[in-house]
N, C-alpha and C positions, 0 to 999 in steps of 0.2 A: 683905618690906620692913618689916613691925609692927614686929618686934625692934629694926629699927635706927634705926623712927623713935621708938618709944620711948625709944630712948636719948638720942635727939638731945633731946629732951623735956624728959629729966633734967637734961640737960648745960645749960641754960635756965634751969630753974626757980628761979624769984626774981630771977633776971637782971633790972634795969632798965632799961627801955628795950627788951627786948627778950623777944618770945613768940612761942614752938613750940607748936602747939597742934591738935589732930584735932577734924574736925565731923563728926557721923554727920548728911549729909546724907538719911537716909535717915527721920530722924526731926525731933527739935525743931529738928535745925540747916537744916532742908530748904528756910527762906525765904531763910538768909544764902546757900548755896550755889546755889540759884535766879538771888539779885540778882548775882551773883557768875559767872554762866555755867558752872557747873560740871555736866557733863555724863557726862563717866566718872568709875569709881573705881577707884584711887588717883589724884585731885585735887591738886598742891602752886601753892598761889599765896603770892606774898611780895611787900611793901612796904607802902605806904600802905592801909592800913586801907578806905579809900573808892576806892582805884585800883588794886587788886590786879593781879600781872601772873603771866601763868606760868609756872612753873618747868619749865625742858628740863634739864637736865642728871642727872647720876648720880643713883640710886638709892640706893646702898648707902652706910653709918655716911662713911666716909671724904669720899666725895663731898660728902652731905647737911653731915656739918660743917665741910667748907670754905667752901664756898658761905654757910654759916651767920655763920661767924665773919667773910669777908667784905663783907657785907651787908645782916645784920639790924643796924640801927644808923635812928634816930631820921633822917625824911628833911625835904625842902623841903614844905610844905603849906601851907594857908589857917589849919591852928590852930599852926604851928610856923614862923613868918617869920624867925622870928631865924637859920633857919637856913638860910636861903634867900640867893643871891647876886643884885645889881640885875637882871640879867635876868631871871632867875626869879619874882621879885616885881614887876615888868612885867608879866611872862604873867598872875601872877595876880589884878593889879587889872586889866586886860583884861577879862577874864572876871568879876571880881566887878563888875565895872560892868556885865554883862551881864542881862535878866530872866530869869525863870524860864524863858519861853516859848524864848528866843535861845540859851540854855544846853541845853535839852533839844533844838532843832531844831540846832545843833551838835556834839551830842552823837550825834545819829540820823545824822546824816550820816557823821559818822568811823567810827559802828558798823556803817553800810549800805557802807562802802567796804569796812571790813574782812572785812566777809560775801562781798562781790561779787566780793573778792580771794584769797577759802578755796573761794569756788563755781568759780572759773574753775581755782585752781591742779586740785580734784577733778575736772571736766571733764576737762583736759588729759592730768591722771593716767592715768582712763579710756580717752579713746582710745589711748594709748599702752600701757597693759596693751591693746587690743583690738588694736592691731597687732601688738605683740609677739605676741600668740596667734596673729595671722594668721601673722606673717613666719618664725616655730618650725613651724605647721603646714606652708607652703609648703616650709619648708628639710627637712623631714622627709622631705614626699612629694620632692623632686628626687632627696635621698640613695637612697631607697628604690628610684628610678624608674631611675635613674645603677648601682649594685646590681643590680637586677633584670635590666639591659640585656647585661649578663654584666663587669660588673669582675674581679667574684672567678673569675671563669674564665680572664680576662684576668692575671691576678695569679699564679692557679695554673701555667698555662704556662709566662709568664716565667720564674718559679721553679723548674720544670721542665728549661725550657731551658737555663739554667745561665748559660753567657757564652758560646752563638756566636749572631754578628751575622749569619751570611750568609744573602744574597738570591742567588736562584735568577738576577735578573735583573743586578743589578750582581758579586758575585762577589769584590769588594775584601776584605771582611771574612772569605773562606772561608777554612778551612784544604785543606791541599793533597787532605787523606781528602777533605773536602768534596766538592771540585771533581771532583774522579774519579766518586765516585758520581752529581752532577749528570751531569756527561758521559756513564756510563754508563746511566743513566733517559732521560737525555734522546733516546738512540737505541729506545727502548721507546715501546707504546703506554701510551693509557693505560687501557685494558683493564690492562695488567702495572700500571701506579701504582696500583688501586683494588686487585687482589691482593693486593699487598706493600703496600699502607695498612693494609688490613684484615690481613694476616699480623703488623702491629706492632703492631697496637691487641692483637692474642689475646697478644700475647707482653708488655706492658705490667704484666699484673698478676700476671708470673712474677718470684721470687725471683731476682735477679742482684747481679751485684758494680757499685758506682757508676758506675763508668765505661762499663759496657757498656749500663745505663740510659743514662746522656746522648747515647751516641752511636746507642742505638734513639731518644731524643728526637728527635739532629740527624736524622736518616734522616727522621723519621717527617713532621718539619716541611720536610722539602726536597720532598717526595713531596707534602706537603698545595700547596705554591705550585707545583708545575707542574702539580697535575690542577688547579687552578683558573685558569689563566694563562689 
């Protein structure tokens, strides 16, 4: 950022009415940026010399001298009236009719608001980063627990199985191979279903051609729902 506010600097310099300027709070400038609430560094405040406000915006040349060219400019104040509109010169004799005491005890107040109001938004901040941490751990462990409970085994099946819907007990969705072989187990114990369960699981991880896989699949899942019916 040095580079480019130096240059903003430049683009200034001798300008009337109008100053860019760096304070190394860190030394002689340490009481101006003190009165000034400057806290961190890089610091940008602009306007009124005596009511400096903060700068949010862009960082970089472009930014910095738009903002520049819009806003540095000679404002309404107690040594500048002439450039002040009736209201504004209302406020200010308001207040210059005010004592030192009435001026500094409404001064603490709008400064005690505005603390009370930077204290609360940081609060609320907080708990909400503490939920977020909460509501991420909770959603972690579900995933993990939902996972664990067999999904991906649930997944790998499916995928397995390919596209037949049939149930041993409705029979809509069988194809006709289906139905036959149902019909022929179903006259079998199941003594014969744990055999021939167990005969397709050893034959599972033997090299065959696609289809003769899907249809050890369909067998092997018509065999898993009548030994457990």
């Amino acid at each position: 950022m040095k580079p480019d506010w130096d240059r903003l600097m430049g683009d200034f310099d001798g300008s009337d009415g109008k100053l860019v300027a760096d304070v190394d709070c860190t030394a002689a400038g340490k009481p101006l940026c003190d009165s000034n609430g400057v806290q961190g560094f890089p610091t940008i405040k602009y306007g009124d010399p005596s009511n400096l406000e903060k700068y949010e915006g862009g960082r970089d040349y472009n930014a910095l001298k738009k903002f520049a060219d819009e806003n540095l400019k000679p404002v309404c104040s107690p040594g500048s009236l002439e450039l002040c509109d009736a209201e504004q010169k209302a406020v200010i004799d308001k207040y210059m009719a005010m004592s030192d005491a009435e001026l500094d005890a409404a001064i603490k107040d709008g400064d005690d608001k505005i603390n009370a109001a930077e204290a609360t938004f940081k609060a609320e901040v907080d708990k909400l980063q503490a939920l977020h941490k909460t509501l991420t751990s909770d959603k972690d462990n579900q995933i993990a627990a939902v996972k664990a409970s067999g999904l991906s085994a649930m997944k790998s099946v499916k995928a397995w199985a390919g596209s037949s819907k049939c149930s041993v007990k409705e029979q809509a969705e069988c194809s006709e191979k289906e139905k036959t072989f149902i019909e022929k187990f179903n006259a079998k114990s199941k003594e014969d279903w744990e055999k021939q369960i167990a005969r397709l699981k050893k034959m599972m991880g033997s090299p065959m051609k696609a289809e003769l896989q899907q249809w050890l699949i369909f067998r092997f899942r018509i065999l898993m729902q009548l030994n457990s019916a």
